[in-house]
C-alpha positions in Angstrom: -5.1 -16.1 -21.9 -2.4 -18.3 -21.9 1.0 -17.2 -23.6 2.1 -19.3 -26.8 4.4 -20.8 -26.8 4.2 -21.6 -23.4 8.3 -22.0 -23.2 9.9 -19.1 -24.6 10.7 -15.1 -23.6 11.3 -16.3 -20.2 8.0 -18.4 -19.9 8.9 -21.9 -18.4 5.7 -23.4 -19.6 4.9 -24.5 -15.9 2.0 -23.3 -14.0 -0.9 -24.2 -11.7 -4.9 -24.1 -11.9 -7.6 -23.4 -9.0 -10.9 -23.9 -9.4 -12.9 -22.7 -6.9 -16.9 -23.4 -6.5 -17.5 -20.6 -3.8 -20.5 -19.5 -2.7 -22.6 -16.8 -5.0 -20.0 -18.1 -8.1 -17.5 -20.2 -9.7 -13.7 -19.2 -9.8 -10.9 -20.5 -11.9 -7.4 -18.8 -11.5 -4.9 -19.7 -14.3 -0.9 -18.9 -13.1 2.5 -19.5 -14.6 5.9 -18.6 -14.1 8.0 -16.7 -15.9 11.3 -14.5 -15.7 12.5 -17.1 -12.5 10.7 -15.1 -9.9 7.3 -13.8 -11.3 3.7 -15.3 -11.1 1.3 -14.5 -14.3 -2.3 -14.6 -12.4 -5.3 -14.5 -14.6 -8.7 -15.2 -12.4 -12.1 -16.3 -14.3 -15.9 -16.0 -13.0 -18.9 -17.7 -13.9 -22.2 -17.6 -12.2 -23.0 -20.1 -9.1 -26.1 -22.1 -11.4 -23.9 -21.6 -14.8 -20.4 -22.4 -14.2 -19.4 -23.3 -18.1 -19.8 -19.4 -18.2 -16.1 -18.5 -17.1 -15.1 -14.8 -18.2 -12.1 -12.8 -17.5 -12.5 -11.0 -14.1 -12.3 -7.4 -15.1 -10.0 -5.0 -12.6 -11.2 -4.5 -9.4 -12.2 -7.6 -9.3 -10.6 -9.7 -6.4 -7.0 -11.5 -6.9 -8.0 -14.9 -4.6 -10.1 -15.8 -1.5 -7.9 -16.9 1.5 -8.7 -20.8 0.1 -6.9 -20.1 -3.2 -3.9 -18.2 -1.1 -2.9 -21.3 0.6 -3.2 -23.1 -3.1 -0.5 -20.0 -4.2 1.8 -20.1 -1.4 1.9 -24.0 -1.5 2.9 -23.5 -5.0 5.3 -20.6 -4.1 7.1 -22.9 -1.8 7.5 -25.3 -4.2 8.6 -23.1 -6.6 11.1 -21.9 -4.2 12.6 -25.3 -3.4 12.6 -26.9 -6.8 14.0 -24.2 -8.8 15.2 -21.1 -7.2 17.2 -22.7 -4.1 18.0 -25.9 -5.1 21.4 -26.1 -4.8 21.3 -29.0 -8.1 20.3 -26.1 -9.7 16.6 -25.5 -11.2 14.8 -28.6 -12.0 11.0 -28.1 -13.1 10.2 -31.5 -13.2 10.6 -31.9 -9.4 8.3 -28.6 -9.1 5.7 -30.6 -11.4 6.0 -33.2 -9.2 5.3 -31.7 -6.1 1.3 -31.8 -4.9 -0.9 -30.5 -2.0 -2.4 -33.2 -0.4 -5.0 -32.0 2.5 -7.5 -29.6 2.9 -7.4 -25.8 2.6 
């Protein structure tokens, strides 16, 4: 699912990664940036008792719990203060270098 190269066609090769063991299954959300302003957002599933068995999440299927939200707008902000407003201009290693620390 991810793009190769992961720098190129207005990929930055910078992202994030949830994991999420929620109740009745396992969720992993893959997301990168590209063309300065949008987020690629891929989500995964697996069964609660078998979570090595990620698949794609198929449309409907459900973008992010409220959990995983506060992971994406962390990393929104982030994004937002180390590349698109800083006034030094963009500078992805200070977005790499940015965690969440606490609980959501």
């Amino acid at each position: 699912m991810l793009p190769q190269p992961a720098v190129g066609a207005g990929r930055y090769g910078v992202g994030f990664l949830g994991i999420h063991d929620a109740r009745g299954g396992c969720y992993v959300f893959a997301d990168w940036w590209a063309d300065e302003n949008e987020l690629h957002h891929h989500v995964f599933t697996a069964p609660e008792d078998r979570p090595e068995a990620l698949v794609p999440l198929p449309p409907p299927g459900p973008a992010a719990c409220v959990y995983d939200l506060a992971v994406i707008g962390f990393e929104r902000d982030a994004w937002l203060d180390a590349v698109l407003n800083n006034p030094a201009g963009p500078d992805l290693n200070r977005y790499m270098q940015t965690q969440l620390n606490g609980e959501v």
